[in-house]
Structures are given as C-alpha cells and as structure tokens.
C-alpha positions in Angstrom: 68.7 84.2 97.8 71.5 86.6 99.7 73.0 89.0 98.3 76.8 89.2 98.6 76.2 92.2 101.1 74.0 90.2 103.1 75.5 86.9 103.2 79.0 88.9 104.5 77.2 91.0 107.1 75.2 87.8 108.4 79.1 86.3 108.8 80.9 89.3 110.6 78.0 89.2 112.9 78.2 85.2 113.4 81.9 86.3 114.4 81.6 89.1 116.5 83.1 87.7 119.4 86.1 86.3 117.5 86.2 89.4 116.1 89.1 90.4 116.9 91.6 87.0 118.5 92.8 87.9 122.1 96.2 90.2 122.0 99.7 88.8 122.2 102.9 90.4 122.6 105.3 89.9 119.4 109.3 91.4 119.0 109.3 94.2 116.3 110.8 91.8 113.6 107.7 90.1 113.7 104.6 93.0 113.8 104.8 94.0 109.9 101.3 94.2 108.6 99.8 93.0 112.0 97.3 95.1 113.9 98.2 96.6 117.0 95.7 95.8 120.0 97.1 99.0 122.5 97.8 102.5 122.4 101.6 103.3 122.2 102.4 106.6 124.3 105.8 108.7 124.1 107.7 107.5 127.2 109.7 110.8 126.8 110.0 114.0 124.1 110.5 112.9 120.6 113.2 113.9 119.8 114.4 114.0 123.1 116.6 117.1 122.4 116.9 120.4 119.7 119.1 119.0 116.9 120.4 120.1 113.6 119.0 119.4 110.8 122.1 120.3 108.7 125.9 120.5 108.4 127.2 124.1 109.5 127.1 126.5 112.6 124.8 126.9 115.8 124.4 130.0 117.0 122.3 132.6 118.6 119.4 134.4 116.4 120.5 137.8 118.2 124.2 137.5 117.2 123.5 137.6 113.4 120.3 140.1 112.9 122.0 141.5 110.1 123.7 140.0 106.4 127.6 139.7 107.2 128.0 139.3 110.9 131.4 137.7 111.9 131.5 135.2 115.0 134.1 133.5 116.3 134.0 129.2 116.2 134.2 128.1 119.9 133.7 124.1 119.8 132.3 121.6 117.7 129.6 118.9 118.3 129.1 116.1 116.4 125.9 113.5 116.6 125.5 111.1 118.8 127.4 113.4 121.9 126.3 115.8 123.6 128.3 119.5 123.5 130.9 119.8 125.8 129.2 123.4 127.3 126.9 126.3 126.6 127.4 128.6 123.7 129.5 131.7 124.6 127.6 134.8 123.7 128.7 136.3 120.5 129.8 132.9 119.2 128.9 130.1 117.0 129.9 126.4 117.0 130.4 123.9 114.0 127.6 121.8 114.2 126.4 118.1 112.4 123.7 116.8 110.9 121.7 115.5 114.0 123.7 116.8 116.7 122.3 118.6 119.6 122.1 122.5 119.9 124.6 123.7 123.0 122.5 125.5 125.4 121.9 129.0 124.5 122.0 128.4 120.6 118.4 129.2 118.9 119.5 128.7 115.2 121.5 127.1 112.6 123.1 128.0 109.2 124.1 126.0 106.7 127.4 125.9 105.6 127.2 126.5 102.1 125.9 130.0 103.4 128.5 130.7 105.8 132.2 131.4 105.0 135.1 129.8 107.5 138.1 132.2 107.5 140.7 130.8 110.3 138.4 130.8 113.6 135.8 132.9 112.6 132.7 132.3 110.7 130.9 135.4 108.4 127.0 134.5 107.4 125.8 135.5 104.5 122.5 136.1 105.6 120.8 137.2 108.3 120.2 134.4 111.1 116.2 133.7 112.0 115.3 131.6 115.0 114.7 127.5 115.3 115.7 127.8 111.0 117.4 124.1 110.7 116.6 123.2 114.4 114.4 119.9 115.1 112.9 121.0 118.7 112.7 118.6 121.4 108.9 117.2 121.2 108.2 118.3 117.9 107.5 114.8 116.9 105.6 113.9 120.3 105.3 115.3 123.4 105.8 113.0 126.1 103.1 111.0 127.4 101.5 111.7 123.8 99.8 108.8 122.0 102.0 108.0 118.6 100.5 104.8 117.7 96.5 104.1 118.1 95.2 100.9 118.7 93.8 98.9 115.3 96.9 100.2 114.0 98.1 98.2 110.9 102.0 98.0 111.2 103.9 99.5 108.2 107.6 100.3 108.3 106.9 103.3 109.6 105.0 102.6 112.1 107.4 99.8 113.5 110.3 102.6 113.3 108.3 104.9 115.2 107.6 102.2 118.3 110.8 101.7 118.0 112.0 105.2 118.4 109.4 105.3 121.2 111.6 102.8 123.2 109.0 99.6 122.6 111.2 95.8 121.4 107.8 94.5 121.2 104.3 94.9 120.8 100.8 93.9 121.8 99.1 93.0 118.6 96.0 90.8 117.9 96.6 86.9 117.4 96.7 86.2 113.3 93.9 83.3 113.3 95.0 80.5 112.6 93.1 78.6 109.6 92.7 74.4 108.9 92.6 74.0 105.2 90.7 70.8 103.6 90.9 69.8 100.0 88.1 66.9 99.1 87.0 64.7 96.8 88.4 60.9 95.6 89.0 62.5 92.6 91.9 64.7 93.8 95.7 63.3 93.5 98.6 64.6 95.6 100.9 67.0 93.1 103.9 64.8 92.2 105.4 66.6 89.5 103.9 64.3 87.1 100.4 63.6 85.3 97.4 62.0 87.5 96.0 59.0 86.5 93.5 58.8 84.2 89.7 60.2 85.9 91.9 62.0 88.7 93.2 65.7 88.3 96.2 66.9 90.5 95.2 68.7 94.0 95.3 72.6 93.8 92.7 74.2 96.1 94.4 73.6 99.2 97.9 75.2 98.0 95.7 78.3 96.4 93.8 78.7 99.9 97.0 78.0 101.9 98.7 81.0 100.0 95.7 82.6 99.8 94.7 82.3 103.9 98.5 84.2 104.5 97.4 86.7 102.0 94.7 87.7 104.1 96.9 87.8 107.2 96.3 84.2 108.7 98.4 81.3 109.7 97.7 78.2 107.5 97.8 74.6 108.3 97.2 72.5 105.1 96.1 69.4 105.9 96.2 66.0 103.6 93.1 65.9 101.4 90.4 63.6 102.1 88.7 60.9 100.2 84.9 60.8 100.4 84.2 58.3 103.0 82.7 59.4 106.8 86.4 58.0 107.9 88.9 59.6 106.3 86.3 63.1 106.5 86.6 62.7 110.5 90.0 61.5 110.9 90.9 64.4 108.6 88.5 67.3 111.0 89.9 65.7 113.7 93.1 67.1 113.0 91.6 70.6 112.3 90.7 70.6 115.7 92.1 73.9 117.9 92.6 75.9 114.7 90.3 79.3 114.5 88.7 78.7 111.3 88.2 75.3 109.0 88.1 76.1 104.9 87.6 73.4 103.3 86.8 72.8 99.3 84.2 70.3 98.0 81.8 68.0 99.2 79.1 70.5 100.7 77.0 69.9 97.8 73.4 67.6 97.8 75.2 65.0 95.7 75.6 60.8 97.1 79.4 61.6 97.6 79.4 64.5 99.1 79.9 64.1 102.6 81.2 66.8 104.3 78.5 68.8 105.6 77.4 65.0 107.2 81.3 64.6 109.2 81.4 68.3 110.4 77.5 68.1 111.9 78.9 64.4 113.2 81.6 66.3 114.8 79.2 69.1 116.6 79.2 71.5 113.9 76.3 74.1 113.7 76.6 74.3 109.7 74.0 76.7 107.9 73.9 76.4 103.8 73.2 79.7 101.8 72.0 80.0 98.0 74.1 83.5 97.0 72.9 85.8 94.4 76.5 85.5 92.5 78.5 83.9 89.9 80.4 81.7 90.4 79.9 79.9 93.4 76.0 80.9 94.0 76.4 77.5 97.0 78.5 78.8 100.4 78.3 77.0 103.5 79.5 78.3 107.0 79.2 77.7 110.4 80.8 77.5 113.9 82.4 74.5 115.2 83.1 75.2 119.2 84.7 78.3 118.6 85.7 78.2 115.2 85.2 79.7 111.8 83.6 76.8 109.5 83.7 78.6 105.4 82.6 75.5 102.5 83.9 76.8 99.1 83.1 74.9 95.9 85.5 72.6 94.7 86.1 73.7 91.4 89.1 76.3 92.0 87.5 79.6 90.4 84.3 79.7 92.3 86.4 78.7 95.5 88.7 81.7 94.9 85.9 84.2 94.7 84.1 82.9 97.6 87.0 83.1 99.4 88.0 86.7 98.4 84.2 87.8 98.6 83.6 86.4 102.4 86.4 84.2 104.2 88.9 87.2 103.5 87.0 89.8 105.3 85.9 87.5 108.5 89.4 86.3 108.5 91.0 90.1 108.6 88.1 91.1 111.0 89.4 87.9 113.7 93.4 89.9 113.3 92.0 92.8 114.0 92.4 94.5 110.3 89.8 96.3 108.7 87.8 95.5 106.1 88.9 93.3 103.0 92.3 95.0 102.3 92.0 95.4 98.9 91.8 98.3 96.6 88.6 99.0 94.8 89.2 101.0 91.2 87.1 102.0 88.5 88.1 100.3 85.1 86.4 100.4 81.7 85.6 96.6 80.1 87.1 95.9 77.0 84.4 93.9 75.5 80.7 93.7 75.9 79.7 91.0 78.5 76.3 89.5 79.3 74.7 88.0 82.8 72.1 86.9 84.4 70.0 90.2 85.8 69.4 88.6 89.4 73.0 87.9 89.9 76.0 89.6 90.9 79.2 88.3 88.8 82.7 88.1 88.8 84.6 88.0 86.5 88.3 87.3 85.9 90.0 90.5 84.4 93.6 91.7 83.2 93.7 95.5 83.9 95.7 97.6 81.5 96.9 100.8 81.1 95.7 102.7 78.2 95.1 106.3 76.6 91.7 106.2 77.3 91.9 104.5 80.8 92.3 101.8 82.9 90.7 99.2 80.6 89.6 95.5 82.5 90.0 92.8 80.3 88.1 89.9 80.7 89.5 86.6 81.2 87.8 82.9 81.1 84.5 82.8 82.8 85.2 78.9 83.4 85.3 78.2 87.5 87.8 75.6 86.4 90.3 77.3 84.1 93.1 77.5 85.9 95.5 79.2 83.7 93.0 82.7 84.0 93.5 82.3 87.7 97.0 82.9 87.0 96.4 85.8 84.7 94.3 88.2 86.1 94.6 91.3 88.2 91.2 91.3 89.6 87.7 90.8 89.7 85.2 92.9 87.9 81.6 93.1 89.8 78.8 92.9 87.0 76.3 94.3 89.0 72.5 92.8 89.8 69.6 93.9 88.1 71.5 94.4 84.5 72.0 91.8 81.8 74.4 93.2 79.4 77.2 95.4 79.6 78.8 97.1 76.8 81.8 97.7 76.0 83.1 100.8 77.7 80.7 100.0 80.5 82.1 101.2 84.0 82.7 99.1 86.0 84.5 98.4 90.0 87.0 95.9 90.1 88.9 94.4 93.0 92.3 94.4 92.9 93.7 91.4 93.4 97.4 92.1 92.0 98.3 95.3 90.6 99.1 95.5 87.5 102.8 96.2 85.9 103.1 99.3 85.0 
C-alpha cells in the first residue's frame, strides 16, 4: 500500500502541467485569496512625495538646532493639495497629517510640542531631520517590484496594487471542479425524512462547500443512480470542468459502476489501496485534461480524502501553495488505539487548557455525521504505533479554529 506521502506526491506529479490553470485578468474586488500569476512593479515612487506623518509645523532642521526657537507661520497645507510655494528661510508652515512637505522643509513637529502665539510658533525641543516625514520612495522605489508572483492576495496586498496604480490583476484561473454524488440509495434533501432504505444526499453539498474552501469554483451536479445511463448522462455534463469529484461507486461491488462509465467515457482511472483510516480505497485519474479524485461514499472517509489529497492538487492548479491549513501540536485527551501499518485520522475538538492545547477525540464512525459538524481538525495517529496514550503528542490539522 501508499502511504499518504506517496499517494499525494504521485498526484501533484500526475498534474504538473495543470499545475498551475493559465492566468487571467480579474478587477481588484474580485482577487482576495487568489494567487497572483505576475510581478507587480512601482510605476512611480511610493509615496510619490515627502509627507507628514502628523498634525503640526514643517520646517527646516537648521532653523530650530536648539530647545525654544521662535519661527514665524508663513502658509498652511493641508492633504490632498499640494503647498502653494517653498518654505521661506527662517519659517515654518502649519502642516496636516499626510500633506506634502513645501520644498525646502526637512522636518516636522508635532503640535502638542510646539506652542502657537499669534503668527509665530516656539518648539519646545530641538528640531532633527526627516523626524515625522514619510520620504518619497520609502515604500518603493519606482520601477521596484511590490508584489511577487505566487502571491496570495490579502487585504493588504490588494491595497498595495492598488496604491501601485493596478484596477486589476493577472491571477491564476481558480479550477473549476464537477461534483458527483452516487448511489440509488441517496434522496434529494427536501426538508423532510427519506423513505424508508434511502438516507438524504449530503456529500455533494459537503464537497461543494468544501471545493470553495480550497479555492475552486463548484458545479454540483444532480446525483446519479447506479445504472451505465444515468452515470454517463450525469459525466457528460461534467464535461469542460478542471477536475471531476465524485463520491461512491468506485468500489469492486455489482452496483458500483462508476469506475466502468468514466473508463466508457476515455478516462485513464488508476485505483490505489492507502495506508490510512478512513478511506484506505482512493481512485484518480485524468479524463482529457481533467482532474478525476473517487472519494468513498460514506461522508467521513470522503472528507478526509478530500482534505488529505483533492485539497492540495486542487490549490496547486490556482496557483497556491501547499494545503492551506495550519499544522499544530495538541495533546489527546484520551488514550486511542490503531492499527500499526496505518496512518489515522481522527475527528478532534481542540481546546484550550492549563496544560495545553488538548485534541479531543470525536466519533471514529466514517458515517457520523453530527462529529463532522463538531470538530476542529484532524489528528494524524501516526504508522508504525498501535496505542497512544493519553497525553500523547500529537499534529493535528486545522480544519476550523477553535473559539477562543
């Protein structure tokens, strides 16, 4: 069997050449959290002029050397215009936040240390050079590079492309991802209580919210029943997407029919066994140009083989590195027992306490839904040990941080 390590490494190199989407330009509103695909140079100086950095009075360095020198107040300038001349020698000027210096002014003084009396102004200390000044280029020289490509785009970043001049952006294309729920077993949510031997559809709303999550576009499509029909009417309409997850029906059993449709449709599907629990059973492939990731039907053991390997290969085609998730060290709160060849996750609540961050497990069952909603992240019980105690250290992925 692969190891979790192995299995993901064999998939980031199945998609190195989607890896990342081509570029496309995007308005500012709509970068956040994408990754940008070009090098973003200072057109001009940033800022583009000396300013203030505080409310009180420009003036020259050389004019105030000493504690109590007296100048004269010869205009004012306010931000956002420029001043209507150069400083007079042996003068100051009353100056705002973020206005620019007059030429010939070298320093400024705040106000609460400078004393008005009619026109004339008396510091009370002695004036030093560029003190309270923002210099023109102290951000960026122009021509200098402010934002690097692979960039992921935070607030500040956007405000700093935007202070660069830039209304858009080239970033790489978010992939966009089929999803297909399976199985005759599975009834559309209605609000009310499935028939009796059916159970309500979740996957394909948990791997819609969770393909967004991990930076793609999702396209949920109707489930499909079990029959080669309604499997290829159902991948026909997944066709042109960058990557088909679908839940169920890769398995060896007489309904499962999946793996059949998708090598019907020209699929070039390859089935691993995984050295984890849950969801040991992970299909993927390439479909023309397209991602193919099998999950398990049963929503637990979907959920970590999505977080484990379609979350990576899906960041790697925007352009974002790694898995985007936190990796911490937590302590378990109870003593927890595996098999020794396996790598498990486990469902865990993570919580605050004197001694530590304390992990908490949660139900082990793939199908308990109501854990899913609970937990914070997913402890890795390492290969080659059996027990853990409690206490044991152990690294969790973060998956929602807890409230603190």
């Amino acid at each position: 069997m692969l190891s979790p390590t192995q299995a993901l490494r064999r998939i980031l190199a199945a998609l190195s050449d989607l890896s990342p989407l081509p570029p496309e330009r995007v308005p500012l509103a709509g970068v956040l959290g994408r990754a940008l695909a070009e090098d973003v140079r200072a057109p001009s100086d940033l800022p583009p002029f000396d300013a203030s950095t505080m409310d009180g009075y420009a003036l020259r360095a050389a004019d105030a050397r000493r504690a109590s020198a007296r100048l004269p107040v010869a205009f004012e300038v306010f931000a956002g215009r420029p001043a209507p001349g150069p400083l007079p020698a042996g003068a100051c000027c009353r100056i705002a936040t973020g206005a620019p210096l007059p030429p010939g002014a070298d320093a400024v003084e705040m106000q609460e240390e400078a004393h008005r009396s009619g026109r004339d102004v008396l510091f009370a200390r002695a004036a030093e050079r560029w003190r309270f000044v923002r210099r023109r280029g102290s951000d960026l020289a122009s021509g200098a590079v402010g934002l690097i490509r692979g960039t992921v785009l935070d607030p500040g970043a956007i405000g700093l492309a935007a202070s660069l001049g830039r209304a858009e952006l080239r970033v790489f294309r978010r992939p966009r991802v089929a999803i297909l729920p399976t199985g005759d077993e599975l009834a559309s949510p209605q609000g009310a209580a499935a028939e009796p031997g059916l159970i309500l559809e979740s996957n394909g709303y948990a791997m819609a919210a969770a393909v967004l999550d991990a930076g793609a576009v999702p396209l949920l499509l109707p489930r499909a029943e079990d029959s080669a029909a309604s499997l290829a009417a159902a991948l026909e309409a997944a066709r042109g997407c960058d990557a088909l997850v679908t839940t169920g029906g890769t398995q060896a059993g007489p309904r499962d029919l999946l793996r059949a449709a998708l090598s019907a449709a020209g699929a070039r599907l390859v089935r691993w066994r995984v050295a984890i629990r849950p969801a040991g059973s992970f299909t993927f492939g390439r479909w023309d140009r397209a991602a193919v990731f099998g999950l398990p039907g049963t929503p637990g053991a979907a959920l970590v083989s999505f977080e484990v390997f379609v979350r990576p290969a899906l960041r790697a085609m925007a352009g974002l590195p790694g898995a985007g998730r936190p990796v911490i060290v937590a302590r378990l709160a109870s003593a927890q027992s595996k098999p020794a060849a396996l790598t498990v996750y486990t469902r865990v609540r993570l919580e605050p306490r004197r001694s530590g961050l304390v992990a908490v497990p949660l139900s082990r069952v793939p199908g308990a839904l109501a854990s899913l909603a609970s937990q914070d992240g997913l402890a890795i019980l390492p290969v080659g040990r059996d027990r853990m105690r409690r206490g044991s250290t152990v690294e969790v992925i973060v998956t929602r941080p807890p409230a603190t």
